[in-house]
ROLUM-277378 format. One line per 5 residues: number of its first residue (from 1); their letters; for each residue y, x, z of N, C-alpha, C, CB. Coordinates in steps of 0.05 Angstrom, whole numbers, always signed. Glycine has a CB too. Example, Ala and Ser with C-alpha at 12.3 -4.5 7.8 and 13.67 -1.06 7.14 Angstrom:
REM residues 2
1	AS	-114/+264/+156/-90/+246/+156/-66/+264/+156/-89/+226/+181 ~ -45/+257/+142/-21/+273/+143/+1/+258/+157/-12/+282/+114
REM end
This chain:
REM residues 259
1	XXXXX	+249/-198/-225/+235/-173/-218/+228/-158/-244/+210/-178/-201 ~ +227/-136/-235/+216/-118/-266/+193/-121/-262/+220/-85/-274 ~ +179/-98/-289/+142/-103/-283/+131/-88/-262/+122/-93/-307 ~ +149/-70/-252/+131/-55/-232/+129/-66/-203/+141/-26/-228 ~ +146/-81/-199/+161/-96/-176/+133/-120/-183/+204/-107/-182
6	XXXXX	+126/-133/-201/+115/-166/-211/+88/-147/-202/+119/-184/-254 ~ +71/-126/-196/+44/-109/-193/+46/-133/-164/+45/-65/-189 ~ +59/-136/-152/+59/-154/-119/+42/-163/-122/+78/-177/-109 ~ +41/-182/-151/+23/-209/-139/-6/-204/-140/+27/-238/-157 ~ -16/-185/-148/-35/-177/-154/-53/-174/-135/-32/-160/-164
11	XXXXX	-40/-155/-107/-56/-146/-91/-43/-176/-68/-53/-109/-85 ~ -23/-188/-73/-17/-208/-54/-44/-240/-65/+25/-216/-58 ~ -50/-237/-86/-69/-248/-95/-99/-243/-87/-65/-244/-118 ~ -110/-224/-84/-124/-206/-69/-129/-214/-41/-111/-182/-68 ~ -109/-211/-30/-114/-216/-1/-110/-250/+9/-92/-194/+16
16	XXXXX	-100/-266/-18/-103/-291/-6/-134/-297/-17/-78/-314/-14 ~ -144/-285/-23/-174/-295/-45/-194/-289/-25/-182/-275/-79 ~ -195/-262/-8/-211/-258/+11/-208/-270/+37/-212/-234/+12 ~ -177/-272/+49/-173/-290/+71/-187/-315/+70/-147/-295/+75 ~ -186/-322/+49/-203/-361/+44/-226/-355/+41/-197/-385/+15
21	XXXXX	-241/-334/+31/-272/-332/+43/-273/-322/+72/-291/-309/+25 ~ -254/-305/+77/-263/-312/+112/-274/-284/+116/-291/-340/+121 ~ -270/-257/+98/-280/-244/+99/-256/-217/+96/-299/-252/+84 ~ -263/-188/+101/-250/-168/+102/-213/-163/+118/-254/-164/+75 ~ -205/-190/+115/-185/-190/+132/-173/-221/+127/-165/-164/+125
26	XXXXX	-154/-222/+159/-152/-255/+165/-124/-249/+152/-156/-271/+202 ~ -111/-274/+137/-85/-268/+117/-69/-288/+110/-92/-260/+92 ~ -66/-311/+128/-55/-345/+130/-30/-342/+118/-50/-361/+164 ~ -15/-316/+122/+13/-320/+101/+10/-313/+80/+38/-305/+106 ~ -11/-291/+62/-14/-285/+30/-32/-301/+27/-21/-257/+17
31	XXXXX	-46/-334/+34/-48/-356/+24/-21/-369/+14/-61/-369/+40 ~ -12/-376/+43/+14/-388/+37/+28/-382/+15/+29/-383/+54 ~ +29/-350/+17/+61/-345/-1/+45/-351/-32/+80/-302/+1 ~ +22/-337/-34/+12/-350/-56/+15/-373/-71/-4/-352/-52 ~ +3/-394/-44/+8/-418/-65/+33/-431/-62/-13/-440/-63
36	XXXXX	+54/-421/-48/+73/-426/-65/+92/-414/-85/+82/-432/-56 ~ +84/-386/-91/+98/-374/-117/+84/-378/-143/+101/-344/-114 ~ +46/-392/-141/+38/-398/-164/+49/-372/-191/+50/-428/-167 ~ +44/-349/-178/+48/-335/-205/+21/-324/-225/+66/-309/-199 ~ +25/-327/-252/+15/-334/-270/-7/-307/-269/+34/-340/-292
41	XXXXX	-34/-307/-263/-50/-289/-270/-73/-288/-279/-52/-278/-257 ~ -89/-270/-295/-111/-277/-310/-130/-259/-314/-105/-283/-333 ~ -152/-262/-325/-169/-241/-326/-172/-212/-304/-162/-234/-349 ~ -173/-186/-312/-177/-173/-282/-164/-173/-265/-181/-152/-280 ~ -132/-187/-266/-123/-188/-248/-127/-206/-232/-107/-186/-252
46	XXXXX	-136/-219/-235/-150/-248/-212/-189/-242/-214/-139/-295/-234 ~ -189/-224/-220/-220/-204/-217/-224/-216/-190/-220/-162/-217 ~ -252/-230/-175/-263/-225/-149/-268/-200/-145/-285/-238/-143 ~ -276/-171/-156/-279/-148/-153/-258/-131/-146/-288/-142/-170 ~ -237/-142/-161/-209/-125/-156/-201/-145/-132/-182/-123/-186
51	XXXXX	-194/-157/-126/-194/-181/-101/-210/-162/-69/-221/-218/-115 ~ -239/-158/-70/-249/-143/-61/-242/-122/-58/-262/-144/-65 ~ -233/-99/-78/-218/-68/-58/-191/-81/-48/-208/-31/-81 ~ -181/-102/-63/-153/-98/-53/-153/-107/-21/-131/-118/-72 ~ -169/-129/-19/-173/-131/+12/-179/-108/+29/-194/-147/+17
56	XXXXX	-213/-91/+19/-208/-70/+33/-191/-44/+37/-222/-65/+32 ~ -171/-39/+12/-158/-21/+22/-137/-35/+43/-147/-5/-1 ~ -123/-52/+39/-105/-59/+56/-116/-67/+89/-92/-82/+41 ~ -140/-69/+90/-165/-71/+107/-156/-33/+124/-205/-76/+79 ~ -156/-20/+110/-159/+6/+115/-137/+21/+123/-169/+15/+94
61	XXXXX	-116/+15/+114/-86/+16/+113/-79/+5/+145/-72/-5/+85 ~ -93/-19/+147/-87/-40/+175/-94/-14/+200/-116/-77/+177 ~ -124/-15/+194/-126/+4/+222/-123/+27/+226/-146/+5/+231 ~ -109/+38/+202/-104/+67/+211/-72/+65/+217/-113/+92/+187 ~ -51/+48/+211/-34/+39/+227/-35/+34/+254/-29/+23/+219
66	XXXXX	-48/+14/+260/-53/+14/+283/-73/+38/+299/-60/-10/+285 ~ -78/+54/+296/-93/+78/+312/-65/+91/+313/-122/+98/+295 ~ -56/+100/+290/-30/+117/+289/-4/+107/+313/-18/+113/+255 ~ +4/+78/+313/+20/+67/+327/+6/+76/+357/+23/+36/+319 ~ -19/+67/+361/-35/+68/+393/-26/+93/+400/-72/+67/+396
71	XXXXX	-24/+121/+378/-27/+142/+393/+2/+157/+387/-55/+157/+385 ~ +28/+137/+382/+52/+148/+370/+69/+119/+385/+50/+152/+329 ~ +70/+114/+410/+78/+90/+416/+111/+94/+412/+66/+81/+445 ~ +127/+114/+411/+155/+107/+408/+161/+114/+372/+176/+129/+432 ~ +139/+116/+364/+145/+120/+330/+168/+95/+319/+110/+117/+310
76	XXXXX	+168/+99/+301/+177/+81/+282/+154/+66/+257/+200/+97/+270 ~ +149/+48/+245/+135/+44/+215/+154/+33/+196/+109/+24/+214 ~ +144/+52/+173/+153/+46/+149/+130/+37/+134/+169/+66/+137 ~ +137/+7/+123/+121/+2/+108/+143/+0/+87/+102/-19/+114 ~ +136/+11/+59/+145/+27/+38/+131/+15/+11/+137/+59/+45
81	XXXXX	+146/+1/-11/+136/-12/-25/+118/-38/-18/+125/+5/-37 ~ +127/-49/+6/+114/-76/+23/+110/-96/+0/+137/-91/+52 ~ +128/-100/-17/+124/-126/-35/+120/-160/-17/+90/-119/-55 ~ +111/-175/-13/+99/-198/-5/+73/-192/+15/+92/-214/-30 ~ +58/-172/+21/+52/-162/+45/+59/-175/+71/+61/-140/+45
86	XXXXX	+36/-183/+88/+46/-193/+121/+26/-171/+128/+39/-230/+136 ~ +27/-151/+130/+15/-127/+154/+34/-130/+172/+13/-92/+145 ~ +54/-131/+177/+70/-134/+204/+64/-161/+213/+103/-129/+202 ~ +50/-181/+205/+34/-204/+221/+5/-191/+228/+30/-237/+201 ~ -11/-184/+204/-37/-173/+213/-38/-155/+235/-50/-160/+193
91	XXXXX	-24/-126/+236/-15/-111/+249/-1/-116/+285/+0/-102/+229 ~ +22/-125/+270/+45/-137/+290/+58/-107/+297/+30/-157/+321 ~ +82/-110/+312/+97/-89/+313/+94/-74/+331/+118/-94/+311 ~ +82/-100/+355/+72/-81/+380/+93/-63/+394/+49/-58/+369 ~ +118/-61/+396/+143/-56/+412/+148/-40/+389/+144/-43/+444
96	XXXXX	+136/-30/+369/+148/-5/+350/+172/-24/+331/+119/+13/+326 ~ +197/+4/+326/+207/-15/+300/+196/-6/+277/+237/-17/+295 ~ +194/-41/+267/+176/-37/+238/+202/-42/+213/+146/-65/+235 ~ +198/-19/+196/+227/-26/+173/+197/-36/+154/+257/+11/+156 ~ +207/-60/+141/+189/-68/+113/+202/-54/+94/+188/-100/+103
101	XXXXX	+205/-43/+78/+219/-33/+49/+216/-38/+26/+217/-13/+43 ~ +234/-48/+5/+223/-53/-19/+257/-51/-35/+201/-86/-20 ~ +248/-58/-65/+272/-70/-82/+293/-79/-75/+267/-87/-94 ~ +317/-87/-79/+333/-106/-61/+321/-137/-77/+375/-99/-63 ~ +311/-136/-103/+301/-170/-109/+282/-179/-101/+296/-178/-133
106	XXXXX	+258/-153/-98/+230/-159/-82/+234/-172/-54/+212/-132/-78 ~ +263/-160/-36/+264/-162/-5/+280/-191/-5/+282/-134/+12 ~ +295/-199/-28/+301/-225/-27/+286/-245/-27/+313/-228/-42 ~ +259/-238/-43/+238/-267/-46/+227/-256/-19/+211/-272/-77 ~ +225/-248/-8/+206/-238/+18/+219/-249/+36/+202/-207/+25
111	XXXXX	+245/-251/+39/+256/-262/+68/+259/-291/+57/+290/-247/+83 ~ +245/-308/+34/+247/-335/+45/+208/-343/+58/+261/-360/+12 ~ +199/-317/+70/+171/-329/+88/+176/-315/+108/+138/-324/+77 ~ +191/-288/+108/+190/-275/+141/+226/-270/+141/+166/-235/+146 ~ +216/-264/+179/+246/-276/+193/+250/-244/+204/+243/-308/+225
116	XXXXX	+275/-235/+202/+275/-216/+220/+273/-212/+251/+290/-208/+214 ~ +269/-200/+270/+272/-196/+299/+286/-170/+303/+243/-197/+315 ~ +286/-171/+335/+288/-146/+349/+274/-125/+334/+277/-148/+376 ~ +254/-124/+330/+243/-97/+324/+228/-106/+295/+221/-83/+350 ~ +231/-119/+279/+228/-116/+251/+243/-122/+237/+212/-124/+243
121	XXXXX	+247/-110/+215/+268/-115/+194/+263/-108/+174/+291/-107/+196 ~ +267/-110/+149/+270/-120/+120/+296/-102/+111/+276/-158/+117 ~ +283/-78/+92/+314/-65/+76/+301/-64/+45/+328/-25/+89 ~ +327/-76/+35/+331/-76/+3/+335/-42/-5/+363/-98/-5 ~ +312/-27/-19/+328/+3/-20/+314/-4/-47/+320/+35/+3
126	XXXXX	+324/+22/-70/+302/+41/-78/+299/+69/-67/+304/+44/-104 ~ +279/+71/-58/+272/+99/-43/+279/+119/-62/+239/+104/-33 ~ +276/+119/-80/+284/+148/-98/+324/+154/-92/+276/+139/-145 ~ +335/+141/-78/+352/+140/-85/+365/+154/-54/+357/+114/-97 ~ +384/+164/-53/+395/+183/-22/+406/+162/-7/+422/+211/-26
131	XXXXX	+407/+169/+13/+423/+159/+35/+413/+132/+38/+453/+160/+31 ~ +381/+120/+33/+379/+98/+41/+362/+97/+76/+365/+84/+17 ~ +354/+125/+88/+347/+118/+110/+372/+128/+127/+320/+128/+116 ~ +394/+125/+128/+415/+125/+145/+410/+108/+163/+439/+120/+135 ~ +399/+75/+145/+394/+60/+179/+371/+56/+189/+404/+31/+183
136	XXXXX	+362/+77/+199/+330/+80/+213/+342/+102/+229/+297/+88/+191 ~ +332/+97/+252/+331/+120/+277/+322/+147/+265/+308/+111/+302 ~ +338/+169/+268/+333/+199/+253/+312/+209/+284/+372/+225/+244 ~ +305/+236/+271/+284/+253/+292/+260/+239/+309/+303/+265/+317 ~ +261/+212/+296/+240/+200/+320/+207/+202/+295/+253/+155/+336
141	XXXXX	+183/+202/+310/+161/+202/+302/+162/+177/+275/+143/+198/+328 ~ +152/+178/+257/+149/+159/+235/+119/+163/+228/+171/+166/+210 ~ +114/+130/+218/+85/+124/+209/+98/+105/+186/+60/+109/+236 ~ +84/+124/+169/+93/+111/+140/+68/+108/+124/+116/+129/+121 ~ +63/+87/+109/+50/+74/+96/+66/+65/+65/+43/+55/+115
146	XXXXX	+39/+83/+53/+53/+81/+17/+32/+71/+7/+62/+112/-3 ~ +15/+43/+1/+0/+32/-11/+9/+25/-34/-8/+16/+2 ~ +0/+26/-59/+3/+19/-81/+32/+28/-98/-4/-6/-78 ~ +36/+45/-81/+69/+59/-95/+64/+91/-104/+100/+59/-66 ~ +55/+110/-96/+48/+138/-105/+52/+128/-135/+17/+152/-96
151	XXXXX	+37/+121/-142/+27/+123/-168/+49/+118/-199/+2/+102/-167 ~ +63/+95/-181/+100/+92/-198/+115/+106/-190/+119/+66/-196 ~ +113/+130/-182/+134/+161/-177/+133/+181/-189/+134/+175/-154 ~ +146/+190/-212/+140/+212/-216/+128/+230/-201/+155/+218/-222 ~ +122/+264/-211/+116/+278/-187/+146/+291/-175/+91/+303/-196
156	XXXXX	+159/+295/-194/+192/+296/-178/+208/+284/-164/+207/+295/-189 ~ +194/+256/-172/+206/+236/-145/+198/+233/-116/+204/+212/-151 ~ +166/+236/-128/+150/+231/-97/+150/+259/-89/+117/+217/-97 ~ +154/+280/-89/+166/+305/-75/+193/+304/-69/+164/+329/-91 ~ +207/+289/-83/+235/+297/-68/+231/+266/-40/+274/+293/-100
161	XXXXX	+218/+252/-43/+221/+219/-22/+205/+231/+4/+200/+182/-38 ~ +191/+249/+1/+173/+273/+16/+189/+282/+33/+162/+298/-1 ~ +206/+307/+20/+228/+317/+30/+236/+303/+44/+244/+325/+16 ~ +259/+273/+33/+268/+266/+55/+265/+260/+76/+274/+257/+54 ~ +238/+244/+79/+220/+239/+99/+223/+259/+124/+193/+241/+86
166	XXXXX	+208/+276/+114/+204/+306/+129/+246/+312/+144/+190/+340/+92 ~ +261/+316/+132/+286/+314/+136/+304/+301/+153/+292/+309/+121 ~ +290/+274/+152/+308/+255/+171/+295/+259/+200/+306/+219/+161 ~ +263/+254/+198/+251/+244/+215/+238/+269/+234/+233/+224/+202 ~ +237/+262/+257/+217/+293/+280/+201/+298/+270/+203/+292/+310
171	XXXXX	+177/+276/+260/+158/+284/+258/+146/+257/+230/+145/+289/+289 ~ +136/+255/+212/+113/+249/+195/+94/+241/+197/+105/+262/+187 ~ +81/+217/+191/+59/+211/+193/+53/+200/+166/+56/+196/+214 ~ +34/+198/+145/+41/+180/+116/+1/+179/+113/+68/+203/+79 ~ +5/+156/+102/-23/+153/+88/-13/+138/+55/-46/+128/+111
176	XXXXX	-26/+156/+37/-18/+141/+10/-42/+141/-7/+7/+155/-8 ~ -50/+115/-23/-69/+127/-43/-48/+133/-72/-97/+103/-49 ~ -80/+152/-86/-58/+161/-111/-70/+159/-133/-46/+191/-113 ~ -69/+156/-154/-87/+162/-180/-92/+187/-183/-75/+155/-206 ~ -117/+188/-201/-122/+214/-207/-113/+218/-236/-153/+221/-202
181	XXXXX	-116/+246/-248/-115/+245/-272/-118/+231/-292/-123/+254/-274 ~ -158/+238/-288/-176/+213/-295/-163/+181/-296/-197/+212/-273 ~ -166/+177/-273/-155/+151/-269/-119/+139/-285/-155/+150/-235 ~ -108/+164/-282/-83/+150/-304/-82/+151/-326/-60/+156/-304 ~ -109/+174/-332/-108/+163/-370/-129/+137/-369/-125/+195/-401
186	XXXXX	-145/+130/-360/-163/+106/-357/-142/+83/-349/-187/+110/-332 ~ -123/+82/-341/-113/+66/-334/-89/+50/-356/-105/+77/-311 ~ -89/+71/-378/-82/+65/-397/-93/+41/-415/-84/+84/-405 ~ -110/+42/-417/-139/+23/-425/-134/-4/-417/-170/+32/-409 ~ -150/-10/-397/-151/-34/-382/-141/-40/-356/-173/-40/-380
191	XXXXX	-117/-24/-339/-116/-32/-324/-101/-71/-323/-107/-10/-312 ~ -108/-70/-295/-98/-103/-282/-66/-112/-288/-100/-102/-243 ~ -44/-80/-274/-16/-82/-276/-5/-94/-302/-6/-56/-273 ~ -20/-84/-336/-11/-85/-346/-7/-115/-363/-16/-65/-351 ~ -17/-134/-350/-14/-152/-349/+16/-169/-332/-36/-153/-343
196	XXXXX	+30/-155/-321/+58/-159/-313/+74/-131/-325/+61/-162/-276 ~ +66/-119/-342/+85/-107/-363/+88/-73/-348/+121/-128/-366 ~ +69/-73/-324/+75/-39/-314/+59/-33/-340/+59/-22/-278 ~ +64/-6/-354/+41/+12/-365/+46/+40/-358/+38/+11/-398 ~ +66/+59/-344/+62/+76/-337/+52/+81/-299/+82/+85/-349
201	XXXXX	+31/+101/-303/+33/+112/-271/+27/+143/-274/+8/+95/-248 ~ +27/+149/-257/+28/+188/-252/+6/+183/-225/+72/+207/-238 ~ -7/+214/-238/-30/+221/-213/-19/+249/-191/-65/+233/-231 ~ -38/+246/-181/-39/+270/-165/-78/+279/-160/-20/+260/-131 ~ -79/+300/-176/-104/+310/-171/-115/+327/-149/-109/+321/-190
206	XXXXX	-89/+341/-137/-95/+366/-106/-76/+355/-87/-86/+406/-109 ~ -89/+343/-68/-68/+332/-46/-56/+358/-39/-80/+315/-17 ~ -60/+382/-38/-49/+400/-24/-22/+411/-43/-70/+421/-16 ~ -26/+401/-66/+8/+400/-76/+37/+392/-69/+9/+388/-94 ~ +34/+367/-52/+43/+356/-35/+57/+370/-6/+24/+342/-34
211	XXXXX	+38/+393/+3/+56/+405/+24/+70/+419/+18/+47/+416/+41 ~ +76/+428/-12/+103/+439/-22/+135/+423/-7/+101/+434/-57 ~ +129/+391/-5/+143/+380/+4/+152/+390/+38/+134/+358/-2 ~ +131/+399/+57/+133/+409/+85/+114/+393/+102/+163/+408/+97 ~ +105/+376/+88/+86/+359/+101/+42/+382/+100/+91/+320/+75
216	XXXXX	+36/+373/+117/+7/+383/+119/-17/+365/+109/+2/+389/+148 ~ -34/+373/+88/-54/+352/+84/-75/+346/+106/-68/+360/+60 ~ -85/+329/+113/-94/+323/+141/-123/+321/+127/-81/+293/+160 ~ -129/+297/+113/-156/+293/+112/-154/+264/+82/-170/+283/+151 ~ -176/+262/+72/-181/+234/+59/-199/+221/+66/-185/+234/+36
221	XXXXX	-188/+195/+60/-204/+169/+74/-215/+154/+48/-180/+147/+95 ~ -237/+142/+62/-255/+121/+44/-233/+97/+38/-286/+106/+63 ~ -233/+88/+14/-216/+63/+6/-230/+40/+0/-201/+68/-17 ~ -256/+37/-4/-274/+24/+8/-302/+31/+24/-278/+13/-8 ~ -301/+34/+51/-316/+45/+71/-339/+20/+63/-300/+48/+104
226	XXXXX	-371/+30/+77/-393/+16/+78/-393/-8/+94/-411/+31/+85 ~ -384/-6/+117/-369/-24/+132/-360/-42/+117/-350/-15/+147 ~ -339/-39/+113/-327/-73/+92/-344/-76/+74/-296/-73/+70 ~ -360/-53/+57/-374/-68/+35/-390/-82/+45/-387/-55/+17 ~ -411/-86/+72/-425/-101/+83/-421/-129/+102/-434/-85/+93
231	XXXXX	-396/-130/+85/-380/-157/+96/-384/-174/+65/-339/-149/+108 ~ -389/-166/+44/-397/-183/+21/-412/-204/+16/-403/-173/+8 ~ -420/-221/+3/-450/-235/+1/-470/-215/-10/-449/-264/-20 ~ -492/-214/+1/-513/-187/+0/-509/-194/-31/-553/-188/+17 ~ -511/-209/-44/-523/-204/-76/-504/-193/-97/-533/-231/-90
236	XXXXX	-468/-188/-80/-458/-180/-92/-446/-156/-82/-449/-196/-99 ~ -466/-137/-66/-456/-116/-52/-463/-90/-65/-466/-116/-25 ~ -476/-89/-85/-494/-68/-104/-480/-65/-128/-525/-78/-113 ~ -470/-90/-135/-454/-90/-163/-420/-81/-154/-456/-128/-180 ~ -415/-86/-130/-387/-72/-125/-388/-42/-116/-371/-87/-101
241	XXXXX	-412/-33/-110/-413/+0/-105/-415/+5/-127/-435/+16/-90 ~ -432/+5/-149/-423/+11/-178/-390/+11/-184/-438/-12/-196 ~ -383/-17/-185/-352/-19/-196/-325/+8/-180/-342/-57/-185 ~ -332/-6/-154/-310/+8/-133/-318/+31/-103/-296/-21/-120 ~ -346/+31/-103/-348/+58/-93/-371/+90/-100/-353/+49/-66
246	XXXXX	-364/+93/-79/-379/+129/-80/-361/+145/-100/-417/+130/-96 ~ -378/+166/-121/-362/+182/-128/-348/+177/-159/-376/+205/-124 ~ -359/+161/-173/-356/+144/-194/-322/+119/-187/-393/+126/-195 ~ -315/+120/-162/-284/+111/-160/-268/+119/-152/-278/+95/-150 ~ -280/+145/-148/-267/+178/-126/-248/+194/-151/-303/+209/-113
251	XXXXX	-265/+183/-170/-251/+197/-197/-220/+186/-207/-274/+190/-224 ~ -225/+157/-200/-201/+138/-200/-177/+150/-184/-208/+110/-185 ~ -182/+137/-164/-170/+138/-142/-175/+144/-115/-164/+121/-142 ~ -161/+169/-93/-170/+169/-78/-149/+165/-58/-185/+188/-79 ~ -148/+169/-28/-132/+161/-11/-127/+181/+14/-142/+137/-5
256	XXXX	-104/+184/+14/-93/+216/+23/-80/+213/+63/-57/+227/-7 ~ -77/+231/+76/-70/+227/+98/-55/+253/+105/-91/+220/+114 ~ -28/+249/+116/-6/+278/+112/+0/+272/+141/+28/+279/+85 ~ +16/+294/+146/+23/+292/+168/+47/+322/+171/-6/+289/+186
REM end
């Protein structure tokens, strides 16, 4: 894998760290896959703090999938930059077809823990690239999910993957978070990634740049809501609103909803 592709284990690290406390979301396969890929991580990237948003965003990601699916029952989901991800176990597919998407090397280590079916499946793409949704049903409703990928797209890329979107499909649905400005020169510094060799990412500071693509900005969502934070041990629920919420992580990173 390259370095941007190796960012996986990070947040797949994440969600096996909170599943074994028993807290923010239940996650028996990113234990599993965990301990058996044993990949090498250290310092903030094995952070309990960064462990904590990563649970809750993907926490956040979960149910607005599923609201979207409840109220889009012949849609389709794209989960888009999936990496080692089981949201289609947390989730489940629920009669929708679910495409996982990734790398073609990322989708190789991924199919030795999940199996394909009837209505889920596993494609090796890079999305920047044309003609990779030929095999997904065109004109039908889509619920797409871009967690932890905005931010490795140029702004030329992720406008033209927009486009396509908008192009193939009837109708749009996307939730993505993005960096901010702020947040990608800060990220220069200390982020977690650069510990598997990512060092570039790109922001987006006006979601409404974005409907240049044809898509509509809908609304932004909390990426760590009060709710999950009150799923913590009380003594460490004060020191993570400092770290990861209110308006002091808004500056970071925020989390967008198109349609």
């Amino acid at each position: 894998m390259d370095a941007v592709n190796k960012t996986l284990y990070i947040p797949l690290y994440g969600k096996a760290y909170v599943s074994r406390m028993g807290i923010l979301l239940e996650d028996a396969m990113a234990e599993t896959i965990w301990d058996a890929e044993g990949f090498p991580l250290k310092g903030k990237a094995k952070s309990k703090w960064l462990a904590y948003y990563l649970g809750m965003r993907s926490t956040v990601f979960d149910r607005w999938a599923l609201g979207q699916m409840e109220q889009h029952p012949e849609a389709v989901v794209l989960h888009v930059g999936c990496g080692l991800d089981s949201r289609c176990i947390r989730v489940g597919c629920r009669g929708h077809l679910w495409y996982d998407v990734d790398f073609p090397d990322v989708i190789q280590v991924r199919k030795r823990y999940f199996a394909e079916t009837e209505h889920y499946h596993m494609m090796g793409f890079d999305i920047r690239q044309a003609g990779w949704l030929s095999g997904i049903p065109a004109g039908r409703t889509a619920i797409i999910l871009l967690e932890g990928v905005s931010m490795y797209l140029k702004p030329e890329e992720r406008m033209a993957v927009l486009q396509q979107w908008k192009q193939h499909f009837g109708e749009v649905r996307v939730l993505m978070d993005v960096y901010t400005a702020f947040g990608a020169r800060a990220s220069r510094c200390k982020n977690p990634i650069h510990q598997v060799g990512a060092t570039e990412v790109f922001a987006l500071d006006d979601p409404k740049v974005l409907e240049a693509a044809g898509l509509c900005f809908v609304q932004e969502h909390a990426l760590t809501p009060e709710w999950l934070i009150a799923q913590l041990p009380n003594r460490e629920q004060g020191i993570f609103r400092c770290l990861f919420g209110g308006k002091p992580a808004q500056k970071i990173c925020r989390l967008y909803e198109y349609r």
